[in-house]
KEPATI-418428 format. One record per residue (C-alpha): residue in one letter; x, y, z. Coordinates in steps of 0.02 Angstrom, whole numbers, padded with zeros to 5 digits, m for minus. Example, Ala and Ser with C-alpha at 12.3 -4.5 7.8 and 13.67 -1.06 7.14 Angstrom:
// residues 2
(site A, (00615, m00225, 00390))
(site S, (00684, m00053, 00357))
// end
This chain:
// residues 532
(site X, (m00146, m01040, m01119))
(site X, (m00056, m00967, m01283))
(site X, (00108, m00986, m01295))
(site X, (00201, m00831, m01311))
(site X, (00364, m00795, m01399))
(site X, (00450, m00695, m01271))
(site X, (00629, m00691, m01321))
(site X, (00713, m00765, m01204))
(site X, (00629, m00694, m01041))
(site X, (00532, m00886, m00997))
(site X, (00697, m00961, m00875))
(site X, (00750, m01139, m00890))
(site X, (00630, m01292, m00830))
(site X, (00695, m01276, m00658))
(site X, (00557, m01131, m00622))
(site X, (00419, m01216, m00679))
(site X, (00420, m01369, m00579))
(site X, (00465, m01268, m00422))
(site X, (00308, m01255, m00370))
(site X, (00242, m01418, m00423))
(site X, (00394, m01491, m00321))
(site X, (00322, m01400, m00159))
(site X, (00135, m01424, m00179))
(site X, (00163, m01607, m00170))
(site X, (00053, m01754, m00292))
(site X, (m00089, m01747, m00185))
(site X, (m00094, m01583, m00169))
(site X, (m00242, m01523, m00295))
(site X, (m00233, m01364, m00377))
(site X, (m00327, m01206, m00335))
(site X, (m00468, m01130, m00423))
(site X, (m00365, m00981, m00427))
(site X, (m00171, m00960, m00444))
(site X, (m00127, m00802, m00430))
(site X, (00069, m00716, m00401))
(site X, (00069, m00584, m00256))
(site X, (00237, m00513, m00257))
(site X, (00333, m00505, m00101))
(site X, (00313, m00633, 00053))
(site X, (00176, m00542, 00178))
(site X, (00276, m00460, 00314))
(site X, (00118, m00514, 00418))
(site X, (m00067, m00559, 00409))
(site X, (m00106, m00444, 00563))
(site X, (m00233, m00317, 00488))
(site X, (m00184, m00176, 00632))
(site X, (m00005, m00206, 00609))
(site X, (00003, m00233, 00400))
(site X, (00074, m00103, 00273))
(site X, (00129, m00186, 00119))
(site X, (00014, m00185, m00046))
(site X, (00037, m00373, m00046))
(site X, (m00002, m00418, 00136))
(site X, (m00160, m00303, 00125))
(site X, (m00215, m00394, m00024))
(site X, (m00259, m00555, 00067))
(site X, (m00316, m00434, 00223))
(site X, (m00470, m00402, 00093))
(site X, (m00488, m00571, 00063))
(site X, (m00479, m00655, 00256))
(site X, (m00542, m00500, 00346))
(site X, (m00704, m00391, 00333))
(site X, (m00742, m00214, 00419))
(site X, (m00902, m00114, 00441))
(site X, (m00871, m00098, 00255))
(site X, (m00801, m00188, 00107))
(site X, (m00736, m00132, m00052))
(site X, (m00819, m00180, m00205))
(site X, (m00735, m00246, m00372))
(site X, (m00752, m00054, m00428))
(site X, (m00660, 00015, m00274))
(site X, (m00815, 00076, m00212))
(site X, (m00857, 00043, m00040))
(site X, (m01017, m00090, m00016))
(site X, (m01098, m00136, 00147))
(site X, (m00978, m00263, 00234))
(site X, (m00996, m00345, 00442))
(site X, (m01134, m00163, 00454))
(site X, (m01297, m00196, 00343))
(site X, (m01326, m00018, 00363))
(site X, (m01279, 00144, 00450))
(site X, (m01348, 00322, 00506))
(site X, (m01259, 00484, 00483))
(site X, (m01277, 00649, 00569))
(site X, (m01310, 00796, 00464))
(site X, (m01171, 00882, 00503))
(site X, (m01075, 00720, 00458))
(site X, (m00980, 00704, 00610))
(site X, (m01061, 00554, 00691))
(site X, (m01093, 00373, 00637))
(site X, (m01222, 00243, 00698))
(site X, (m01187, 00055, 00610))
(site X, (m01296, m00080, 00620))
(site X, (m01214, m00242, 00602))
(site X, (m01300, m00396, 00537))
(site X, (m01332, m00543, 00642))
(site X, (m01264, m00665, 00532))
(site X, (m01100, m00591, 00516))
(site X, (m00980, m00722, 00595))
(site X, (m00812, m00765, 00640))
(site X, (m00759, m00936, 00570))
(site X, (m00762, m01003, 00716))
(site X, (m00941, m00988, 00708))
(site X, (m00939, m00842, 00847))
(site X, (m01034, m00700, 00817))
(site X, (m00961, m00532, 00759))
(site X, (m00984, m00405, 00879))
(site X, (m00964, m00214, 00895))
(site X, (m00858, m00239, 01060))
(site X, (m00760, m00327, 00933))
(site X, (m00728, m00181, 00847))
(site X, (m00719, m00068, 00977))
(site X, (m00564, m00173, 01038))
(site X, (m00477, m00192, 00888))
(site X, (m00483, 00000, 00831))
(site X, (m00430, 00016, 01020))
(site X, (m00284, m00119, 00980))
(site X, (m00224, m00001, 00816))
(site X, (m00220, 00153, 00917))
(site X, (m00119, 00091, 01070))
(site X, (00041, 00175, 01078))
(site X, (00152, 00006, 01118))
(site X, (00078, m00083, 00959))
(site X, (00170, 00048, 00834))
(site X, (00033, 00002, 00696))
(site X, (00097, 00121, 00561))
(site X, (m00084, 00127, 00492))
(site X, (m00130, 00211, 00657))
(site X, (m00146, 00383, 00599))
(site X, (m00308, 00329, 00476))
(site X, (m00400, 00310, 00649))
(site X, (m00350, 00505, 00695))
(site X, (m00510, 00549, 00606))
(site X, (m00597, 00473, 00788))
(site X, (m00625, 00606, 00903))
(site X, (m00485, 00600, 01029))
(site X, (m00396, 00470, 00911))
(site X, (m00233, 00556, 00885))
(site X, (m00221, 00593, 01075))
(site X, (m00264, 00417, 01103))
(site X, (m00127, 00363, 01016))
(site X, (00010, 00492, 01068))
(site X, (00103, 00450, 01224))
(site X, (00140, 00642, 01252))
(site X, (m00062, 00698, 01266))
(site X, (m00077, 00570, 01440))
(site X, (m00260, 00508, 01370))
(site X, (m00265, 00322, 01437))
(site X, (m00456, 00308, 01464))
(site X, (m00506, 00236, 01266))
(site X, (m00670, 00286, 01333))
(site X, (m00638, 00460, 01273))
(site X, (m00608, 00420, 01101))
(site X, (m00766, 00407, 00974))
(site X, (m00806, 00231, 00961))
(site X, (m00946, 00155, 01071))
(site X, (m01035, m00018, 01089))
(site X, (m01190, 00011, 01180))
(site X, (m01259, m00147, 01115))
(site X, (m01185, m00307, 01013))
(site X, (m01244, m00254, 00862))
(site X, (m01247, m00057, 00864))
(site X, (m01090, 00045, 00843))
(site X, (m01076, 00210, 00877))
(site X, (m00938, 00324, 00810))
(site X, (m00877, 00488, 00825))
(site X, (m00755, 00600, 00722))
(site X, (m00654, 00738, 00747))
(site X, (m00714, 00836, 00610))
(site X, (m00810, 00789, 00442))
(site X, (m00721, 00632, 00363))
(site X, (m00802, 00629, 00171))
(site X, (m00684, 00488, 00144))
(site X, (m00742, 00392, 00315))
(site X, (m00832, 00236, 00240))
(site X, (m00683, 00229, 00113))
(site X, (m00579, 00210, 00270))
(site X, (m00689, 00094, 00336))
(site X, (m00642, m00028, 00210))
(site X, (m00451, m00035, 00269))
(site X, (m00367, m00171, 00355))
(site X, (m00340, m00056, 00495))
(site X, (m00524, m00035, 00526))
(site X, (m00544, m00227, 00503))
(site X, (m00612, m00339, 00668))
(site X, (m00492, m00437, 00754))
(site X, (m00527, m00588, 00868))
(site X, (m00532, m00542, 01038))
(site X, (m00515, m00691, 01117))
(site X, (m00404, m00768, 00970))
(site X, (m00276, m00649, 01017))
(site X, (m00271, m00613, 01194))
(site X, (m00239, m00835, 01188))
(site X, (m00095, m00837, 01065))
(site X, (m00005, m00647, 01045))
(site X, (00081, m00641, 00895))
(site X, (00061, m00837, 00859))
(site X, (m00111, m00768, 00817))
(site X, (m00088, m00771, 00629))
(site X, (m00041, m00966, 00623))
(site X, (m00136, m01061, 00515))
(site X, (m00167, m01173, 00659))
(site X, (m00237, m01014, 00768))
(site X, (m00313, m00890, 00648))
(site X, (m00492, m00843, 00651))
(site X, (m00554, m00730, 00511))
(site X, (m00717, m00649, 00464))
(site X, (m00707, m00629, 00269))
(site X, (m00742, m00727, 00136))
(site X, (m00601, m00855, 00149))
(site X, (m00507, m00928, 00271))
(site X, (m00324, m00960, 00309))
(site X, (m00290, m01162, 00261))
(site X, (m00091, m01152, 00239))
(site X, (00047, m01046, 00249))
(site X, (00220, m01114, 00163))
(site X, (00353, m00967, 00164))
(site X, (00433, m00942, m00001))
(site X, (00317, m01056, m00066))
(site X, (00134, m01007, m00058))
(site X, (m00035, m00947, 00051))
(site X, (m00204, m01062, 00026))
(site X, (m00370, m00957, 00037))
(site X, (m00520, m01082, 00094))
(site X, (m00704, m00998, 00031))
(site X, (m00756, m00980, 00231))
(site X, (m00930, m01088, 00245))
(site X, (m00978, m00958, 00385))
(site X, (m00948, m00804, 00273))
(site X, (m01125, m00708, 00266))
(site X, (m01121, m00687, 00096))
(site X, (m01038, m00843, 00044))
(site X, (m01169, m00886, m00090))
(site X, (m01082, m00736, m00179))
(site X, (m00896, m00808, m00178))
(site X, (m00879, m00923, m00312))
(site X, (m00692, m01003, m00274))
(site X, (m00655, m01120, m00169))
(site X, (m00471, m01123, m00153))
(site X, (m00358, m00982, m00188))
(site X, (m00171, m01005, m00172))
(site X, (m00066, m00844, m00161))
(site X, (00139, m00858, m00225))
(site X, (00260, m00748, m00153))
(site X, (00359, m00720, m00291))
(site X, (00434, m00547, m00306))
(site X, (00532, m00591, m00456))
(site X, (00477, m00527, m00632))
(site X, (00550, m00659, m00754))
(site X, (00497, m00813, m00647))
(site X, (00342, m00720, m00632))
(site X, (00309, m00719, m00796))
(site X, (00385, m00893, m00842))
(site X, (00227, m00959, m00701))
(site X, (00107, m00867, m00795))
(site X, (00164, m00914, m00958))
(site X, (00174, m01093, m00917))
(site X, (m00016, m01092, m00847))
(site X, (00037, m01114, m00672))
(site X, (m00018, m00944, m00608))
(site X, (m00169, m00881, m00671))
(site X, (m00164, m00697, m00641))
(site X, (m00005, m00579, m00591))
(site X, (m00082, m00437, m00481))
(site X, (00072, m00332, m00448))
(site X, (00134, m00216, m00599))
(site X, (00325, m00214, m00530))
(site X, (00297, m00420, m00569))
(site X, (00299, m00374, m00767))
(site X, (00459, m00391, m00840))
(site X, (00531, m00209, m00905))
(site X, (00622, m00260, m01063))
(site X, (00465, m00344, m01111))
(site X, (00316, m00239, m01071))
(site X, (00324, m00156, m01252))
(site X, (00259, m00343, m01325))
(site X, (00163, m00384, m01183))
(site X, (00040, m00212, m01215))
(site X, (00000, m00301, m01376))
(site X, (m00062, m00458, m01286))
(site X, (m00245, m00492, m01239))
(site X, (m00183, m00548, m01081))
(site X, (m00127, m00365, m01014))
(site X, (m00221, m00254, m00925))
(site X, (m00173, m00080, m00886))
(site X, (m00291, 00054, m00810))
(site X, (m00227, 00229, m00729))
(site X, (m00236, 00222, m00540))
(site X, (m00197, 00352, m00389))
(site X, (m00018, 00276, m00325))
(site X, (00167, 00328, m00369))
(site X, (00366, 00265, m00356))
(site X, (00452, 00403, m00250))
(site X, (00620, 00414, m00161))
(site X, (00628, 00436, 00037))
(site X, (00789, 00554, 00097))
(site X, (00841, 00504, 00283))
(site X, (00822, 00662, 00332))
(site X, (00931, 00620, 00516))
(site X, (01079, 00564, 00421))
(site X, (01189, 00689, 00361))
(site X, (01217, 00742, 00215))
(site X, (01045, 00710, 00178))
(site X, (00992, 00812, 00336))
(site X, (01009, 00968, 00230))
(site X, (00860, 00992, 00093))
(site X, (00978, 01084, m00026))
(site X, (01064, 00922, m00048))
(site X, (00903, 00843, m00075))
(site X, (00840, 00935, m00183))
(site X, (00996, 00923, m00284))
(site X, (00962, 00757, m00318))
(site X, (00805, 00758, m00342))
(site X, (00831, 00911, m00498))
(site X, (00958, 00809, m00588))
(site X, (00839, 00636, m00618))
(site X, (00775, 00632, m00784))
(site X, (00601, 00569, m00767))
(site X, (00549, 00534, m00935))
(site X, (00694, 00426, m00968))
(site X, (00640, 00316, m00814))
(site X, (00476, 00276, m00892))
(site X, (00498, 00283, m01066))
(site X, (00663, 00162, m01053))
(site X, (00621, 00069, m00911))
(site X, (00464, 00048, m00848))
(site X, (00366, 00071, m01014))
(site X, (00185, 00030, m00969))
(site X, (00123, 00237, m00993))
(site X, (00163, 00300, m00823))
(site X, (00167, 00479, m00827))
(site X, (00326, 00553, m00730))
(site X, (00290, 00644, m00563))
(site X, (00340, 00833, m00504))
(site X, (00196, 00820, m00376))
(site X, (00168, 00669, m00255))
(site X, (m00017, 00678, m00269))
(site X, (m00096, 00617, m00428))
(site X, (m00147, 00731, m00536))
(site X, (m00357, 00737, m00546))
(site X, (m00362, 00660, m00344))
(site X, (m00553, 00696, m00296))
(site X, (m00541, 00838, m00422))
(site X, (m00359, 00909, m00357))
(site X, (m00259, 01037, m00473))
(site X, (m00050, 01018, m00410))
(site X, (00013, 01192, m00380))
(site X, (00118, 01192, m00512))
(site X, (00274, 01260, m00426))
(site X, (00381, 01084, m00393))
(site X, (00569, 01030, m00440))
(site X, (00577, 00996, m00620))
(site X, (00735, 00939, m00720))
(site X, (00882, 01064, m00711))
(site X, (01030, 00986, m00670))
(site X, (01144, 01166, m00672))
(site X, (01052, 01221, m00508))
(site X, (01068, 01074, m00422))
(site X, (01240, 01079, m00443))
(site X, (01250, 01281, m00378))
(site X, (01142, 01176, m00234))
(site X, (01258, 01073, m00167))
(site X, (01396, 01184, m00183))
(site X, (01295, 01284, m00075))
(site X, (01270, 01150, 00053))
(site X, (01477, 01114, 00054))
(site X, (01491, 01002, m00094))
(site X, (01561, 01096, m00257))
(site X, (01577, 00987, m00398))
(site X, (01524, 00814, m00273))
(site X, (01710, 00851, m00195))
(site X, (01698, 00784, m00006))
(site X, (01502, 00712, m00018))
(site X, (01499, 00531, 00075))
(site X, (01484, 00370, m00037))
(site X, (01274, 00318, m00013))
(site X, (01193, 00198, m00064))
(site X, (00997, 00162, m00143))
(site X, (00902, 00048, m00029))
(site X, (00771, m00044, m00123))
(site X, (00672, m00210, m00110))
(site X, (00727, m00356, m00206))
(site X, (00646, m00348, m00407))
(site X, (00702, m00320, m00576))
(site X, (00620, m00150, m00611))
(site X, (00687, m00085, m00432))
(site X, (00872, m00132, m00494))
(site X, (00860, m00071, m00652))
(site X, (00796, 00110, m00582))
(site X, (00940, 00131, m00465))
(site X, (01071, 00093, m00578))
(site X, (00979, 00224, m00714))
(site X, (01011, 00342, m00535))
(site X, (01172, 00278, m00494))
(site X, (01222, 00348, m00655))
(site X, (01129, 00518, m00663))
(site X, (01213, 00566, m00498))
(site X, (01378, 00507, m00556))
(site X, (01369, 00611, m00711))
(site X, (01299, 00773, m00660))
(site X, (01355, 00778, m00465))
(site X, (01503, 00685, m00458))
(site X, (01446, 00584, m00320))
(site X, (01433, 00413, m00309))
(site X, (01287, 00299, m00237))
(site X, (01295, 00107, m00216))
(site X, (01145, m00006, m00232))
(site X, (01090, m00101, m00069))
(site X, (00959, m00231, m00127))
(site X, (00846, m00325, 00011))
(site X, (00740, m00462, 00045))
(site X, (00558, m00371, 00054))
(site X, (00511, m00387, 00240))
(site X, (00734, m00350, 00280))
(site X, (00696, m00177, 00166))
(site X, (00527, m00126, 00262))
(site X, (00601, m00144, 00420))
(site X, (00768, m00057, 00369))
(site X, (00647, 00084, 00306))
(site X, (00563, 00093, 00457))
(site X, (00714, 00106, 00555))
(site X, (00800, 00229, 00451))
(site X, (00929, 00111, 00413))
(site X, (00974, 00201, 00253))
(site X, (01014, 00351, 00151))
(site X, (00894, 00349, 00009))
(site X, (00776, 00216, m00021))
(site X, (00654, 00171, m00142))
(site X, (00454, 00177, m00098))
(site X, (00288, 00175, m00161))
(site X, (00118, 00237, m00109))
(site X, (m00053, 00192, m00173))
(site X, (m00198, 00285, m00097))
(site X, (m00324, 00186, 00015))
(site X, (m00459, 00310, m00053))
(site X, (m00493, 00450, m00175))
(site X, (m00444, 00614, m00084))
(site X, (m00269, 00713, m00054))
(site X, (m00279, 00657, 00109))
(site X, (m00216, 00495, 00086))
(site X, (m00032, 00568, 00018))
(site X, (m00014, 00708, 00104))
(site X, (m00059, 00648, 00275))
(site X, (00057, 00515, 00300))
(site X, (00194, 00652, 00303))
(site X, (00157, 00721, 00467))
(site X, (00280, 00739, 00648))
(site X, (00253, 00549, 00706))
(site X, (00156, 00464, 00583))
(site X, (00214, 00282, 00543))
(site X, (00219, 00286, 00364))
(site X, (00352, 00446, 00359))
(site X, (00489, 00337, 00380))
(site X, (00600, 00497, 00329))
(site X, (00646, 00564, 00501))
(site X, (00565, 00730, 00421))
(site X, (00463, 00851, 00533))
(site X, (00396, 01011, 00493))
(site X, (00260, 01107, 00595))
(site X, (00213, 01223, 00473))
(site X, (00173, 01065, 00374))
(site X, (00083, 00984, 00524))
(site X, (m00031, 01144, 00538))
(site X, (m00089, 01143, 00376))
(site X, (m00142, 00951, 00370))
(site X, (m00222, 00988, 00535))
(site X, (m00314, 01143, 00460))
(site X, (m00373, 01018, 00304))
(site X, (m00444, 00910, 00420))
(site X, (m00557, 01036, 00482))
(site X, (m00610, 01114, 00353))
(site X, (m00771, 01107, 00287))
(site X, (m00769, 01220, 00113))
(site X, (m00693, 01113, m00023))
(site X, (m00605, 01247, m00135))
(site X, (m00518, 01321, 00043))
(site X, (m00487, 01133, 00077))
(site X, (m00408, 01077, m00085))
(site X, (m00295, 01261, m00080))
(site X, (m00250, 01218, 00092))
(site X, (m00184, 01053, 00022))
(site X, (m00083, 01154, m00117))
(site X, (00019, 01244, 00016))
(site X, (00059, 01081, 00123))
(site X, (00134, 00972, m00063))
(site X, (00238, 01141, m00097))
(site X, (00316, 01109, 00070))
(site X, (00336, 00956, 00044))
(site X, (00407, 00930, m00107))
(site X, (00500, 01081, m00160))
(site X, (00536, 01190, m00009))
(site X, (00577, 01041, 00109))
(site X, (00599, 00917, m00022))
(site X, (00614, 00744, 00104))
(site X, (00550, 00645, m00046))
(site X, (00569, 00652, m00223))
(site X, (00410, 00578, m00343))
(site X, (00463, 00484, m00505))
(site X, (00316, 00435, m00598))
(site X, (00114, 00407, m00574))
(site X, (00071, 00234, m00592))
(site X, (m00038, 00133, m00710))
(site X, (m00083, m00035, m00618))
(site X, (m00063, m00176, m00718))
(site X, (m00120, m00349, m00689))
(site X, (m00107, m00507, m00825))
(site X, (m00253, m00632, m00840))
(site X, (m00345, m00704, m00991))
(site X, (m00525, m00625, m00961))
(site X, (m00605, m00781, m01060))
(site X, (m00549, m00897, m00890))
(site X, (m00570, m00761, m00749))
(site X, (m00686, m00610, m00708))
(site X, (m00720, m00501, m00577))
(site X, (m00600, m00406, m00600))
(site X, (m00621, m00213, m00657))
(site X, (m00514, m00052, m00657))
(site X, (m00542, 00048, m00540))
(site X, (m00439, 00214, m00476))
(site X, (m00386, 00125, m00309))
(site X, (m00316, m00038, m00402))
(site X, (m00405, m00118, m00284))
(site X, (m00465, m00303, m00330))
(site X, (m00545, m00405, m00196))
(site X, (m00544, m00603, m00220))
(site X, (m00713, m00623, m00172))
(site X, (m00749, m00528, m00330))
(site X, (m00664, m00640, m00453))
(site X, (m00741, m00803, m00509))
(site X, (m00666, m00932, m00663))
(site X, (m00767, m00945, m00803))
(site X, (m00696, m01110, m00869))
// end
């Protein structure tokens, strides 16, 4: 590998024999090094939400369908499927050498149960609401509708390899959701034996295209090519470790000292030096359909009232977020969808900078001047980026509200479960879309869904997501979408969008390939192979 000037950012020797310390002498190294960010709050597909868990999902597990190295979904466990013509049913045909790696065949009972497993109320899988596009899915899953017979909801086995679905309404994005860990096959048997131990090196079964060999916390996850895989002529590594390091300067300092091969997480690439790194080979940027937002509690007071949210959200200065910090040509946010989403206009009507009504806001809501508003604080996961952006906030509120927010750092899988809990006031998040529609940002907002995490309800909202969903002119659909963001993020404001993202990965494309941009950021490790 080159070596890079970087002015100071490569840390002292300690970091680069920390992982040569834990791998141990006879420990060889893998055809593929790469640095995945946080530690995976779980391996579980039904139960999984972070970008960095899901990442190995693609790589141990494999649904009815796959996505390719473009994003693009490719036949996966079904070697083909039938669709009604009014696009509401689904008949997959899955191919009989599609295996578990136990050498068990995969079935669609298999499937059946698992999707069953998402959707069951007690499980609180916060993916759950991508299987509402089943018929009876949603009432499946909600406690308050008294559906217990999963017989009612659209997914059928009448055979071991034939599986029959049924949706709600039209799903154009179905086969893109097919490709989510949500949608992925469990082990039936694998889990009913061990519960939760399930996961354990020493108990996993997996159907994709690697297999789980060892799982160190802090230190790394080895990826075994899996000999039963069905296309396993087609993955070309054999070994694939996966570091859970989440932050950007050691990150780098791995890289740059050719023990990593590839950094797949952009929040991994040091802020202060992503101006010099753009003029390396070795970065990769491409535009893609995520975004960093704020989430308002919306149970905890002050922060229960949207004038005080939107307050804070008219005072940030957008620009200065990603032309001083984050640097890499992200494009600040008024909207929360992207911009160009399966062809989607914003309505143009959101919060932009103006920091003298936000001020007549929360005077309004009790507050003149910031006099009597509660110290806060900025709940965010552990990284350099992340730290730097909240103390860029800390400041704008200071200076235009008068108010004053602390920063409340935390371990990763600590943050997502103070998140979920609304254990906070306002917290740092971001979304990438599991597939090219509207759909995927705007539903996840609803009364109930597991990835609001705001304490936010609004049934005016809930209508019009419902009313999407059903649908079927694409103009009248995309307007309908128009009216729910406008909600959303100026009316009722319980989030605030910074900036779009551009994923960036590094990796010297002379040693690795497989890899392509692609609008979902999506790149599976099947995909990728070494060239030398």
């Amino acid at each position: 590998m080159a070596h890079w000037r970087f002015a100071g950012a490569l840390l002292a020797g300690t970091a680069l024999t920390l992982l040569t310390a834990g791998c141990g002498k006879q420990d060889p190294r893998a055809d593929l090094v790469f640095i995945n960010g946080a530690e995976p709050e779980t391996l579980d597909p039904a139960l999984m939400s972070g970008q960095s868990d899901m990442r190995l999902a693609y790589a141990l597990f494999e649904g009815l369908v796959a996505f390719d190295a473009d994003g693009q979904p490719r036949p996966g466990v079904a070697q083909s499927w039938d669709v009604s013509p009014d696009g509401t049913q689904y008949t997959f045909h899955l191919r009989p050498d599609a295996l578990w790696s136990d050498g068990a065949r995969v079935t669609a009972p298999d499937f059946v149960g698992s999707w069953r497993r998402v959707l069951t109320p007690a499980n609180a899988a916060q993916y759950a609401g991508q299987l509402y596009c089943l018929k009876n899915g949603q009432r499946f899953n909600d406690p308050a509708a008294h559906l217990t017979d999963f017989n009612e909801v659209g997914v059928h086995a009448p055979d071991d390899a034939t599986l029959r679905v049924e949706l709600e309404h039209a799903t154009p994005y179905f086969l893109d959701l097919c490709c989510l860990p949500a949608f992925a096959p469990v082990p039936p048997g694998v889990v009913a034996r061990w519960g939760d131990a399930w996961t354990r090196p020493e108990h996993i079964v997996t159907d994709g295209p690697f297999t789980l060999e060892t799982w160190r916390l802090n230190e790394r996850i080895r990826l075994r090519r899996n000999p039963r895989y069905w296309d396993r002529a087609a993955v070309r590594l054999e070994t694939v470790d996966a570091l859970p390091i989440n932050q950007a300067n050691v990150a780098l300092n791995f890289f740059a000292g050719g023990l990593a091969d590839l950094i797949m997480d952009k929040g991994l690439v040091p802020p202060h030096l992503v101006g010099e790194l753009r003029r390396q080979a070795y970065f990769h940027s491409a535009p893609f359909l995520g975004d960093l937002f704020l989430r308002f509690n919306c149970t905890r007071p002050p922060f229960n009232d949207p004038r005080v949210r939107q307050a804070l959200s008219l005072v940030i200065d957008k620009r200065l977020i990603t032309e001083k910090i984050t640097k890499a040509g992200e494009v600040p946010a008024d909207g929360f969808v992207p911009p160009g989403t399966a062809g989607y206009r914003p309505p143009g009507t959101f919060l932009g900078y103006d920091p003298d009504r936000a001020r007549a806001l929360l005077a309004a809501a009790g507050y003149p001047g910031g006099k009597g508003f509660p110290p806060f604080a900025f709940l965010y996961n552990e990284g350099e980026q992340n730290k730097y952006i909240g103390i860029e906030l800390k400041s704008m509120f200071e200076r235009e509200l008068g108010i004053v927010m602390g920063l409340r750092p935390l371990e990763n899988k600590v943050y997502l479960n103070s998140m979920g809990r609304l254990d906070y006031d306002v917290a740092r998040s971001s979304w990438v879309g599991d597939y090219d529609d509207p759909n995927t940002f705007l539903e996840m907002w609803v009364t109930g869904s597991g990835n609001n995490r705001t304490g936010w309800t609004d049934p005016g909202y809930d209508a019009l997501i419902a009313q999407a969903a059903a649908e079927t002119d694409r103009a009248r659909r995309l307007e309908i979408f128009q009216r729910a963001e406008t909600i959303l993020v100026r009316d009722q404001t319980p989030i605030c969008p910074l900036y779009y993202y551009v994923g960036i990965q590094l990796y010297d494309d002379h040693k690795l390939g497989g890899l392509r941009p692609n609008l979902l950021d999506v790149h599976p490790v099947r995909d990728m192979e070494r060239k030398r």
